[in-house]
C-alpha positions in Angstrom: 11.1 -120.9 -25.4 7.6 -121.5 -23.6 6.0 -119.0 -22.1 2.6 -119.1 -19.7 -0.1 -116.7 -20.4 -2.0 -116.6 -17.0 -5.2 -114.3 -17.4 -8.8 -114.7 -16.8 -9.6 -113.0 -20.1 -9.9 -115.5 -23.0 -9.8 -112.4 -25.6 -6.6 -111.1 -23.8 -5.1 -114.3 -24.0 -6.2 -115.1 -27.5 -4.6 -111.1 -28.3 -1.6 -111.5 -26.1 -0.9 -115.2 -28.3 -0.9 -113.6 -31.6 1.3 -110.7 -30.3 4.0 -113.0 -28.8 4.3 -115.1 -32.0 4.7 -111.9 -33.9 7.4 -110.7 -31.5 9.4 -114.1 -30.8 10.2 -117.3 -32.9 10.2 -120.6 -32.1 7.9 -119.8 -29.1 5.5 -122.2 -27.4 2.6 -120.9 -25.5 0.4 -122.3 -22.5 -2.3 -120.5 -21.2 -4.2 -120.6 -18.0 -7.5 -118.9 -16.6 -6.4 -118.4 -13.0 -4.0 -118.9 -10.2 -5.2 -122.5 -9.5 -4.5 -123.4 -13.3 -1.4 -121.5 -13.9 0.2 -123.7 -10.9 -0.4 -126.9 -12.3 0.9 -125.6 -15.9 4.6 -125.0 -14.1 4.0 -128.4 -12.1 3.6 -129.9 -15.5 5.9 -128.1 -17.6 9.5 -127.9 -15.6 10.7 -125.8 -18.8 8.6 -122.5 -18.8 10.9 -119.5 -19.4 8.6 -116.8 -18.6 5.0 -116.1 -17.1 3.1 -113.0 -18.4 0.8 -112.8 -15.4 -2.7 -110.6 -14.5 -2.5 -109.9 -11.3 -6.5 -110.0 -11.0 -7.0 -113.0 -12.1 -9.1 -115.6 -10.2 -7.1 -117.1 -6.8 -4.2 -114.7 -7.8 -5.3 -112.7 -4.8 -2.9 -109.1 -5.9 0.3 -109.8 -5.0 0.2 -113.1 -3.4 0.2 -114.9 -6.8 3.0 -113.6 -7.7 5.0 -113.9 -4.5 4.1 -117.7 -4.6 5.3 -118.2 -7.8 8.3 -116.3 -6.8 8.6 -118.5 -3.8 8.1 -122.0 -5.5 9.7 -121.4 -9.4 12.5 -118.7 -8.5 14.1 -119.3 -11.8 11.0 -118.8 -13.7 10.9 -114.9 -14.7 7.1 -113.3 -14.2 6.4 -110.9 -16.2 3.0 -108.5 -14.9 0.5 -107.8 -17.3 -2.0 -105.2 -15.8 -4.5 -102.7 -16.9 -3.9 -101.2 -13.3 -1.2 -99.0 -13.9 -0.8 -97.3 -10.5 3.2 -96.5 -9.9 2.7 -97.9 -6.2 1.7 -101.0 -7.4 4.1 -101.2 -9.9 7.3 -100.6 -7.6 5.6 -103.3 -5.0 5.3 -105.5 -7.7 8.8 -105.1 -8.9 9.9 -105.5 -5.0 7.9 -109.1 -5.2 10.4 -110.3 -7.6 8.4 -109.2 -11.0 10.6 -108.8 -13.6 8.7 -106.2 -15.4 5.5 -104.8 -15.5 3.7 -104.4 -19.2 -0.1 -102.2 -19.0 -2.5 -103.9 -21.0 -2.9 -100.5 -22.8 0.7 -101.5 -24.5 1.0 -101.3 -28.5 2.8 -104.6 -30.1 6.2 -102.4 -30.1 6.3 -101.6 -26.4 5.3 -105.6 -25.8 8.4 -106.4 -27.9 10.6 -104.1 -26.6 9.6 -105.6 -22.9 10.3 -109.1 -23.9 13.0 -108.4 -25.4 14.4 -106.5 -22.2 13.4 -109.3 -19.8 14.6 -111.8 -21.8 17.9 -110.0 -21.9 17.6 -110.5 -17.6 17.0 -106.8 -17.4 13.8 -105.3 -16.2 11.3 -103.0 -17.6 8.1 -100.6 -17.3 7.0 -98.5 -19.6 8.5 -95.5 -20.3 5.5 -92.9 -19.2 5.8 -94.6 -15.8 9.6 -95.0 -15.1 10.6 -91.8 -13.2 7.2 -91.9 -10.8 8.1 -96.0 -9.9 12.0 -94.9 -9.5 11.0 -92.0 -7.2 9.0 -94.1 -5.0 10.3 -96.0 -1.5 11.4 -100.1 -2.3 8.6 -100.1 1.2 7.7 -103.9 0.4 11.4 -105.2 -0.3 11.8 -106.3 3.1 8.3 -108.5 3.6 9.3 -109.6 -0.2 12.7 -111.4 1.3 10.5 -112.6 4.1 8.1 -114.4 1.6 10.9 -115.6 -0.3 12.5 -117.2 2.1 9.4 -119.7 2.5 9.8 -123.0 1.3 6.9 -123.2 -1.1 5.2 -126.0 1.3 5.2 -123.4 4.1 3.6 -120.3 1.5 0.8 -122.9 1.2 0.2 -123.4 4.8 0.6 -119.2 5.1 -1.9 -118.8 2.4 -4.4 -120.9 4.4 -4.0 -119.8 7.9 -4.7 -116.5 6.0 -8.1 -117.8 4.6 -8.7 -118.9 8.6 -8.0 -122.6 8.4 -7.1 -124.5 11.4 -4.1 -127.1 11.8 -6.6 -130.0 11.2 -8.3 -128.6 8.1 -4.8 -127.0 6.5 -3.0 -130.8 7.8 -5.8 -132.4 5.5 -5.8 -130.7 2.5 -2.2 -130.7 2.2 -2.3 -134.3 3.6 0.6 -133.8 6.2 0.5 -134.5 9.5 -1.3 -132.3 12.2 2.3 -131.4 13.9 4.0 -130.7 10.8 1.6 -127.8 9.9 3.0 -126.7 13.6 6.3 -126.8 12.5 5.6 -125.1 9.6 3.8 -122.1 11.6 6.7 -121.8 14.3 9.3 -121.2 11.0 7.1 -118.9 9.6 6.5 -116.8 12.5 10.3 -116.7 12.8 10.6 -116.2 8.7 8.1 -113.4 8.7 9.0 -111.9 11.9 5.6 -112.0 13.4 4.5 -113.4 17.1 1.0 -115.5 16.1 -1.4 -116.5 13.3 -2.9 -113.2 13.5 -0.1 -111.1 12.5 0.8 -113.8 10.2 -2.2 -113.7 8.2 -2.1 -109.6 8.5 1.3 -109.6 6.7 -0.2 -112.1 3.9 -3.7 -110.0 3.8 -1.6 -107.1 3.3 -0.3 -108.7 0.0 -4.2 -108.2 -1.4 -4.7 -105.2 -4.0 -7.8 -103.7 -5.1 -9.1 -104.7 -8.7 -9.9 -101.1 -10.9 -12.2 -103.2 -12.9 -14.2 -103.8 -10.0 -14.4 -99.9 -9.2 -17.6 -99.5 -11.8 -20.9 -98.3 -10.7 -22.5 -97.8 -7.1 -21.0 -99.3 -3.8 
């Protein structure tokens, strides 16, 4: 199998590489640094398995990198890989299509026995964390379908009307025409269930999570 190590943390990688040739045989492994990178590996390699994804990474924007993925490789299971181990974030991530959720704080058994389970098309979290995920509200399940039923051409246009880009600018650098963009926009206002850009960018926005890591020292 091939699997795609997407994290910004060339140690973690590096860690996470030796662990997944301990756990599985016959594995091949790609890695990538961030969002932009860990697209072009699943452009370029139609047979990736699984992605063991950081949802911090560069361009991965919280949840949005793995709703995209979600959106444009449905048959490609993501696995999250995340020191932030808040259940809220967990059960969101879970409604976004993740197939499992694995704290960086895991030993090498826990990261086989989540493989293992995911592999086996069932999900998993970690044990310690199970009964406070189950006992909160599926709350994003709904937007999730929403995203998902995006064609991955019009989650590109929503991610850049959500950095502020106008028709022209979005037209160019997805090198469409001006009107198609506004095609686009009138099916994802439909998709989404949302009345202009505004709201439209609000519902992607609200796909953002806040980084622990970057919680250290003074405001």
């Amino acid at each position: 199998m091939l699997v795609l190590i997407a994290d910004d943390h060339p140690l973690f990688r590096n860690a996470l590489t030796m662990a997944l040739r301990t756990c599985l045989e016959d594995v091949g492994i790609v890695e990538a640094e961030n969002l932009a990178r860990a697209r072009d590996c699943l452009a370029q390699h139609s047979d990736i398995d699984l992605v063991l994804l950081d949802l911090h990474m560069p361009g991965s924007g919280g949840l949005a990198g793995l709703a995209g993925m979600r959106c444009e490789y449905p048959d490609v299971a993501v696995v999250v890989v995340s020191a932030n181990e808040d259940p809220a974030v967990i059960r969101r991530a879970l409604d976004h299509g993740a197939a499992g959720f694995i704290p960086k704080s895991a030993g090498l058994d826990q990261l086989t026995e989540a493989l293992n389970a995911v592999l086996d098309c069932r999900s998993w979290v970690p044990p310690h964390l199970r009964s406070s995920v189950a006992s909160l509200p599926d709350a994003d399940r709904e937007l999730a379908q929403r995203f998902a039923s995006l064609t991955p051409q019009q989650f590109r246009v929503l991610e850049m009307v959500a950095e502020g880009r106008l028709n022209k600018q979005i037209a160019d650098r997805l090198g469409i025409q001006e009107r198609t963009v506004k095609a686009h926009m009138s099916e994802i206002f439909a998709r989404l269930g949302v009345r202009n850009r505004t709201q439209a960018g609000v519902a992607f926005r609200g796909l953002e999570l806040r980084d622990p890591a970057g919680d250290v020292g003074p405001d």
